[in-house]
N, CA, C and O atoms as a MOPAC input file, in Angstrom:
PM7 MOZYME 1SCF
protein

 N      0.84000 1    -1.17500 1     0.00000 1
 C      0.00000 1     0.00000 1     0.00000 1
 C      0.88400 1     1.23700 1     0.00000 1
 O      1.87100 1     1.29400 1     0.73300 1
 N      0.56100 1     2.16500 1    -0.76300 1
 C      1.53100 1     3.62800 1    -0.87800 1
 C      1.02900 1     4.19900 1     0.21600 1
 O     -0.08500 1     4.05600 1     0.72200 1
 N      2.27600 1     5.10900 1     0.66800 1
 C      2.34800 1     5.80500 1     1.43700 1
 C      1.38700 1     7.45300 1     1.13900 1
 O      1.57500 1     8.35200 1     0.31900 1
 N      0.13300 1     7.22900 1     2.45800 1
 C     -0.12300 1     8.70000 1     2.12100 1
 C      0.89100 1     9.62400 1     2.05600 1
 O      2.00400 1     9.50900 1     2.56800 1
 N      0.32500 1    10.85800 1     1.18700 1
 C      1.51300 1    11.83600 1     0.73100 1
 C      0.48000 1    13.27200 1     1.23100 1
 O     -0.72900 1    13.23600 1     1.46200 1
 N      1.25000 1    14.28500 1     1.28900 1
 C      0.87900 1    15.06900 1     1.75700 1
 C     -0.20200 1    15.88300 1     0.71100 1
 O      0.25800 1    16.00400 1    -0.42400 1
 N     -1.34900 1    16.37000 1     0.87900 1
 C     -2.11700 1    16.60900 1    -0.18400 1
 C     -2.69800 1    15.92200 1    -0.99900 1
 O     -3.52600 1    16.30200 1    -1.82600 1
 N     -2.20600 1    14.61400 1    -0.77600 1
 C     -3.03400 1    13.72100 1    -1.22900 1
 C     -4.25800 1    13.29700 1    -1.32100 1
 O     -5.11100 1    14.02700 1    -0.81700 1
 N     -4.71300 1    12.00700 1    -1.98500 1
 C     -6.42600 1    12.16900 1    -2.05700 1
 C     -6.98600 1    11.71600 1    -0.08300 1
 O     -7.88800 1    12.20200 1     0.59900 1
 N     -6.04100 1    10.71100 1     0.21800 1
 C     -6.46000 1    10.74700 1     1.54400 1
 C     -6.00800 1    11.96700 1     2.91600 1
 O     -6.67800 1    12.13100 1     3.93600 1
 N     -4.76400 1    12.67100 1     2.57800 1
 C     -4.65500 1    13.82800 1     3.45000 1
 C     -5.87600 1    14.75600 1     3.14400 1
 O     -6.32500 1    15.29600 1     4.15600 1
 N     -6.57500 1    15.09200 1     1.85700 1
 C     -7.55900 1    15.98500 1     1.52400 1
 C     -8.94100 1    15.27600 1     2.02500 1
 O     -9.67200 1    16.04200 1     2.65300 1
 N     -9.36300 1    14.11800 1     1.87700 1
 C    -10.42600 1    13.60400 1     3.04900 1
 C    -10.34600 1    13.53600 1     4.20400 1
 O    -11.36200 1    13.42000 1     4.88900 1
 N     -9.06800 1    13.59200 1     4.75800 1
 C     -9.27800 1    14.17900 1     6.35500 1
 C     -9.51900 1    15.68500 1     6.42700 1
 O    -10.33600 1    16.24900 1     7.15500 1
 N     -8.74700 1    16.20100 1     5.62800 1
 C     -8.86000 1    17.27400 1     5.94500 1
 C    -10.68300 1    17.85800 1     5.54600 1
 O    -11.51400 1    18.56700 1     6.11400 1
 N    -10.64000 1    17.35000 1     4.71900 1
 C    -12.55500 1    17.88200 1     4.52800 1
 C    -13.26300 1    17.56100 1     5.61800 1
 O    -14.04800 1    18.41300 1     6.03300 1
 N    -13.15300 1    16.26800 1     6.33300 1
 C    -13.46000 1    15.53700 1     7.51300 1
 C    -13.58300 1    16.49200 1     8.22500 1
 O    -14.67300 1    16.95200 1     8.56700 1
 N    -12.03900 1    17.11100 1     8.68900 1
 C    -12.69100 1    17.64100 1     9.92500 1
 C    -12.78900 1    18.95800 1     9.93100 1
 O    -12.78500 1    19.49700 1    11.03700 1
 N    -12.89100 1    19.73600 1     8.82100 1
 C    -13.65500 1    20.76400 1     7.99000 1
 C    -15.50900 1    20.92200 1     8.52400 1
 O    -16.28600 1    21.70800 1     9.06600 1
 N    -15.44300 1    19.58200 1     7.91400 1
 C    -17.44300 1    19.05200 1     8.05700 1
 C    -17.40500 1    19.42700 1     9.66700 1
 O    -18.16300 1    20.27400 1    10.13900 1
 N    -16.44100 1    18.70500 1    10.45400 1
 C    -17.11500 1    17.86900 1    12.05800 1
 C    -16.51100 1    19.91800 1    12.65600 1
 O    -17.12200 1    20.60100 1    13.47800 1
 N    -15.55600 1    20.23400 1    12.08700 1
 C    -15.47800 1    21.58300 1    13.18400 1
 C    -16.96500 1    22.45000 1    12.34700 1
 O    -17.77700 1    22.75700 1    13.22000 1
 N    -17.39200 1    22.83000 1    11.06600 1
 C    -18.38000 1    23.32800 1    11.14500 1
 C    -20.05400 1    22.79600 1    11.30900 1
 O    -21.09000 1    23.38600 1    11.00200 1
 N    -19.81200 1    21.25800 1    12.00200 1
 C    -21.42400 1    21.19800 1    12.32300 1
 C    -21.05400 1    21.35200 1    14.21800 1
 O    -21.81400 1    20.93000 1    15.09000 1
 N    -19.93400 1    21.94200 1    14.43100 1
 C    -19.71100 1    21.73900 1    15.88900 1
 C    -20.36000 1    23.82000 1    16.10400 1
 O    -21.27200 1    24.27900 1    16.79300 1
 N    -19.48900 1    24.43400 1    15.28100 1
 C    -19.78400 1    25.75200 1    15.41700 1
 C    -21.30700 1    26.11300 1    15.16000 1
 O    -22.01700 1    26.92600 1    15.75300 1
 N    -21.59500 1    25.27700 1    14.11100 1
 C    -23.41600 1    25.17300 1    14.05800 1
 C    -24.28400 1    25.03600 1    15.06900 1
 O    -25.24400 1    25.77400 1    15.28700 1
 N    -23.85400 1    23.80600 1    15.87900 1
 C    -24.85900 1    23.84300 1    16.96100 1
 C    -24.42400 1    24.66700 1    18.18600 1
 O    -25.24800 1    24.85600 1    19.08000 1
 N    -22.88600 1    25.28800 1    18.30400 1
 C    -22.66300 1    26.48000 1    19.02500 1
 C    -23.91600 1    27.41800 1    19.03800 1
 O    -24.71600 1    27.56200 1    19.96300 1
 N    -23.91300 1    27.96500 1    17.93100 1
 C    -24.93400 1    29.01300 1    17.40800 1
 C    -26.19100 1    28.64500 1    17.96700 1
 O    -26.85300 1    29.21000 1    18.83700 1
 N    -26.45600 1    27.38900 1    17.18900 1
 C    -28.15500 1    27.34500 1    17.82900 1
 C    -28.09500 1    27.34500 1    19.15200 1
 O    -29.14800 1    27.52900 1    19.76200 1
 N    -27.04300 1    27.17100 1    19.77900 1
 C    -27.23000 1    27.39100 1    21.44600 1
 C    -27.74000 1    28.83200 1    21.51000 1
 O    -28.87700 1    29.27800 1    21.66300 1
 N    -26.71900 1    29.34000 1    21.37000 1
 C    -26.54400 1    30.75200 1    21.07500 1
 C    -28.00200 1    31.60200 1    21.11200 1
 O    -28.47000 1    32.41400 1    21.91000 1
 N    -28.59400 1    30.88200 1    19.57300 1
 C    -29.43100 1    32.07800 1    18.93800 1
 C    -30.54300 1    31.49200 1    20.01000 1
 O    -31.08000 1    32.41300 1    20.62400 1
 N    -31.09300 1    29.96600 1    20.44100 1
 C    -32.31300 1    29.54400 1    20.87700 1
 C    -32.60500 1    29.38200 1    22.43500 1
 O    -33.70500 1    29.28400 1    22.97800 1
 N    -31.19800 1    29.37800 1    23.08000 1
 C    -31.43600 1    29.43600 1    24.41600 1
 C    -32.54200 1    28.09500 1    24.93100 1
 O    -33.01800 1    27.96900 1    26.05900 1
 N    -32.67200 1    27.56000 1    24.23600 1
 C    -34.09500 1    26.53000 1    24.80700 1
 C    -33.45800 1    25.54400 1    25.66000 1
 O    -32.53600 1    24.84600 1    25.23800 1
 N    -33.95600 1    25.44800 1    26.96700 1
 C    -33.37000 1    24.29500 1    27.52600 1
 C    -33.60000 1    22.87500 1    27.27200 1
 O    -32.63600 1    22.15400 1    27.53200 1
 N    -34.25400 1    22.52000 1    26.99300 1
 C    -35.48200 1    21.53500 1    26.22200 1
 C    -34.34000 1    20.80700 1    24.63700 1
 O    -34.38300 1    19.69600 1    24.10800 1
 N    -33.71500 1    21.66200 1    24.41700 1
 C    -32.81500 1    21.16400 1    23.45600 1
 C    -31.43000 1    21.33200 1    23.83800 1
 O    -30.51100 1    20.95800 1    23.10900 1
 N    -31.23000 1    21.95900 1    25.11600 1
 C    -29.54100 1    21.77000 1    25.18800 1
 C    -28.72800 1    20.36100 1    25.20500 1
 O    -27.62300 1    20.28600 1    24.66700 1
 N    -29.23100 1    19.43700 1    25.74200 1
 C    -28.36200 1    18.07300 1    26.18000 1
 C    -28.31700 1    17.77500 1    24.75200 1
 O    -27.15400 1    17.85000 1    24.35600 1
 N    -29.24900 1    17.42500 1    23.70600 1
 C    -28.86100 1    17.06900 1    22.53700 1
 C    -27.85100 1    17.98300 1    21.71500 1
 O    -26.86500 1    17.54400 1    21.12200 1
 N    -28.25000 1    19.35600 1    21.76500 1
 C    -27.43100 1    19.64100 1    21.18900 1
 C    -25.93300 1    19.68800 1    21.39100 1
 O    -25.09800 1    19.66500 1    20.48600 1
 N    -25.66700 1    19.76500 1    22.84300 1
 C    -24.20600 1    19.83800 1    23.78500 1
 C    -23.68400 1    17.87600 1    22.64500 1
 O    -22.72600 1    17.93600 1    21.87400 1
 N    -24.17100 1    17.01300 1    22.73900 1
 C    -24.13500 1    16.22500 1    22.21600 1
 C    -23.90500 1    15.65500 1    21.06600 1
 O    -23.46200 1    14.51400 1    20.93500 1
 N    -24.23600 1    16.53600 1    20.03600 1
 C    -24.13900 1    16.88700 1    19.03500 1
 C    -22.47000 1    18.05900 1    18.59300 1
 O    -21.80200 1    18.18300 1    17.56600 1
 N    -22.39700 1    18.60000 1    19.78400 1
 C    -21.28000 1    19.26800 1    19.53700 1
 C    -19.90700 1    18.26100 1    20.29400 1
 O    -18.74700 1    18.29700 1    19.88200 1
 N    -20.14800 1    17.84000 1    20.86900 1
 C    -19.02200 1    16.24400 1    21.11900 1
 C    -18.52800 1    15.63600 1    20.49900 1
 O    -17.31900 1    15.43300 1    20.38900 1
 N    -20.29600 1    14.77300 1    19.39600 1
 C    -19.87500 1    14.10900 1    18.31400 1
 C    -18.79700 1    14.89700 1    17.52200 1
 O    -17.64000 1    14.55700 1    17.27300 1
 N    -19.43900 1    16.00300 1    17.19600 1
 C    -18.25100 1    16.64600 1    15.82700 1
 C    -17.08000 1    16.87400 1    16.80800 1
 O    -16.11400 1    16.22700 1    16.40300 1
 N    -16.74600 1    17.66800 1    18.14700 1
 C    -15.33400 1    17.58900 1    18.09400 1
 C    -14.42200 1    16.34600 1    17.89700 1
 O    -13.26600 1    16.37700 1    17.47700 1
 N    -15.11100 1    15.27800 1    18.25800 1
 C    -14.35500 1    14.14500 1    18.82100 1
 C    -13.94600 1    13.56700 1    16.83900 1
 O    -12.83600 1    13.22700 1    16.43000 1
 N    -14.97700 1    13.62500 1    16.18000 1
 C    -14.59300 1    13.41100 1    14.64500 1
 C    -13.48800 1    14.47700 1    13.87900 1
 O    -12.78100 1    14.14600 1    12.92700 1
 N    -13.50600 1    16.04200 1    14.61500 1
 C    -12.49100 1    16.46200 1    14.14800 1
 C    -11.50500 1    16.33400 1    14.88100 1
 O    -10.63300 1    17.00200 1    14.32700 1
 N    -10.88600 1    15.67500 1    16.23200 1
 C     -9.89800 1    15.64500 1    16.60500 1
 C     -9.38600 1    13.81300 1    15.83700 1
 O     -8.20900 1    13.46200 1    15.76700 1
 N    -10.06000 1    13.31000 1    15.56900 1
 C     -9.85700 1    11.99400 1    14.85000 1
 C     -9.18600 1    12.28000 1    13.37000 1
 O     -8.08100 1    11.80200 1    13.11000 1
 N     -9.80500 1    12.96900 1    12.54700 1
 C     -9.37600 1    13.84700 1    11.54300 1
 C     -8.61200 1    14.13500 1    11.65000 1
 O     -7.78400 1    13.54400 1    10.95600 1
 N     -8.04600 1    15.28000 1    12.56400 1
 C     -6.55900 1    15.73600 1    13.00600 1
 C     -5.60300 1    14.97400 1    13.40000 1
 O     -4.45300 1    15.38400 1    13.24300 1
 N     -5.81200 1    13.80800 1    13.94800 1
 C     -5.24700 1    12.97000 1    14.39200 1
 C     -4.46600 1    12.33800 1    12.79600 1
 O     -3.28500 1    12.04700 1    12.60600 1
 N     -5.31300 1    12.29700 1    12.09900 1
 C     -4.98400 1    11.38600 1    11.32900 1
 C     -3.93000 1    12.04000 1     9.90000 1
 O     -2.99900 1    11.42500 1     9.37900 1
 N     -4.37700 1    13.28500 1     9.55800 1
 C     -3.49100 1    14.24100 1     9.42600 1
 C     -1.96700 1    14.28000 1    10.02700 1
 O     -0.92500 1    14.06400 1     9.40800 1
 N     -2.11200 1    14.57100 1    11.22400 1
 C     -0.91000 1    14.15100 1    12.04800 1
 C     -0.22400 1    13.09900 1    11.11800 1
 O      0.58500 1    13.33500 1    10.22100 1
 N     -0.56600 1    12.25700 1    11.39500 1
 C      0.30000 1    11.01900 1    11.25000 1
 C      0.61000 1    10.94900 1     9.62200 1
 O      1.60600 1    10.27800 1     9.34600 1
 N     -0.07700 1    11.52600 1     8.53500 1
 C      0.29800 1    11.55500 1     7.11400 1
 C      1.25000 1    12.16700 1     7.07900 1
 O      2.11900 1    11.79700 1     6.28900 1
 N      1.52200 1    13.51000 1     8.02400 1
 C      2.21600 1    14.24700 1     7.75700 1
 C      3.77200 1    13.98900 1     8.35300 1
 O      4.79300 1    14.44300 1     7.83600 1
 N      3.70200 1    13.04100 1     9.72400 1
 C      5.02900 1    12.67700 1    10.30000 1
 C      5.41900 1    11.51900 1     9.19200 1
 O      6.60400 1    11.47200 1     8.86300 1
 N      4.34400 1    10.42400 1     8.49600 1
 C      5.03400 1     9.71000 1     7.64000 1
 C      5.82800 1    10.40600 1     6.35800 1
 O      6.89000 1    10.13100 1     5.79900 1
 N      4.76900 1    11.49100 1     6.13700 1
 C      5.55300 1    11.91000 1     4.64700 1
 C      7.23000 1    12.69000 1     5.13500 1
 O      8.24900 1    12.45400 1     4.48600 1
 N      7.21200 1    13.47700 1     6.18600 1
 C      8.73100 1    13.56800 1     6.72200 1
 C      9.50400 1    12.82000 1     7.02200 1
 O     10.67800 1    13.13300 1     7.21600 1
 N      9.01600 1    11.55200 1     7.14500 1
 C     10.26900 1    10.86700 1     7.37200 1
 C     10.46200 1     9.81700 1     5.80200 1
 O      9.81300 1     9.32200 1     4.88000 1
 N     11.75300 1     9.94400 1     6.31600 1
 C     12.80000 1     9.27300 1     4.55400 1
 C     12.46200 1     8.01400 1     4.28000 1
 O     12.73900 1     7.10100 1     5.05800 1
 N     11.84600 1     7.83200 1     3.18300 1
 C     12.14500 1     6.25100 1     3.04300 1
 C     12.71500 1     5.37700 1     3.52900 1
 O     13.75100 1     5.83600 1     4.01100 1
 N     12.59000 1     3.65000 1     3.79900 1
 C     13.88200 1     3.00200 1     3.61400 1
 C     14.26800 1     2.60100 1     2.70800 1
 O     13.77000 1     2.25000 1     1.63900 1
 N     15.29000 1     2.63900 1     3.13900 1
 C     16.95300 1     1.90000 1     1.76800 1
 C     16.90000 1     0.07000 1     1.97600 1
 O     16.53600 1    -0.56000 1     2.96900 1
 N     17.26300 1    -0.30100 1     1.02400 1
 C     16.93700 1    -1.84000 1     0.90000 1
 C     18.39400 1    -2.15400 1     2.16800 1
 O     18.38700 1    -3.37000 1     2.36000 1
 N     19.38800 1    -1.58300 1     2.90500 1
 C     20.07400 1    -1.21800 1     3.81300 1
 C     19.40000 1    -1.77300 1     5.07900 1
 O     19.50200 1    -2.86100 1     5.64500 1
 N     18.66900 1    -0.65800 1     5.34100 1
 C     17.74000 1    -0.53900 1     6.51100 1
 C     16.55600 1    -1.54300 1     6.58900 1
 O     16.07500 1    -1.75600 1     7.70300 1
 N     15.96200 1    -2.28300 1     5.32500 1
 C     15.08800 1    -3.35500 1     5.19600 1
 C     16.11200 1    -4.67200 1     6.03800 1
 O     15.88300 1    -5.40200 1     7.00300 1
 N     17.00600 1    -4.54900 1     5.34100 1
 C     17.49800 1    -5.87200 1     5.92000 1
 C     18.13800 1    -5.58800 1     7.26500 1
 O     18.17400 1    -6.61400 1     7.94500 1
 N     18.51000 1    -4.82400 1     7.69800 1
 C     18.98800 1    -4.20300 1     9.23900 1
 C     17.83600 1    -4.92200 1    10.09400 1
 O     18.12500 1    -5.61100 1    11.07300 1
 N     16.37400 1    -4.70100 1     9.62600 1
 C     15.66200 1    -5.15500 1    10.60500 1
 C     15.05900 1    -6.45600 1    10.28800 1
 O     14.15500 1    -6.89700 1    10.99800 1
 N     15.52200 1    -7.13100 1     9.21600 1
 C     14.94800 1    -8.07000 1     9.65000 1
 C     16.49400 1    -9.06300 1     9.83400 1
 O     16.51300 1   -10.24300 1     9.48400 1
 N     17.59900 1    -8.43100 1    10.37100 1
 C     18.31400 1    -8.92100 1    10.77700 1
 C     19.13000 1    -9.96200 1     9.51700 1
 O     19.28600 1   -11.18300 1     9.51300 1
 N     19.41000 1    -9.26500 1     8.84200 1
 C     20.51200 1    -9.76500 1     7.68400 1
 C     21.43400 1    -9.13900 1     7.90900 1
 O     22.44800 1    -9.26700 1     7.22400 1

């Protein structure tokens, strides 16, 4: 399997990811905001969880495309280093 690359088609679906999950999180900010209703806070507080917790997953995952694409290949060297040749 290739290595995600930076900008790639899977670095750009996280990144839309958590694009989506931070603006349905600021969304239901607002409706707090604009509706004040208590009657709908627990869902919505709930609703703003779900999305952080999907954009810190997102980010997360970002992260890690981005520490793989910095680090160097291996050399057919270093292949056999570990498997002890």
């Amino acid at each position: 399997m290739a290595k995600p690359k930076l900008g790639g088609y899977k670095f750009r679906q996280e990144l839309n990811r958590a694009t989506r999950a931070n603006r349905a999180a600021r969304k239901a900010l607002e409706k707090i905001l604009e509706t004040q209703d208590p009657r709908t806070l627990g869902l919505t507080l709930a609703k703003i969880t779900l999305a952080l917790s999907e954009n810190q997953d997102a980010l997360q995952e970002l992260e890690r495309i981005a520490a793989q694409a910095n680090r160097p290949a291996a050399t057919p060297a270093d292949l056999n280093e570990t498997q002890g040749v």
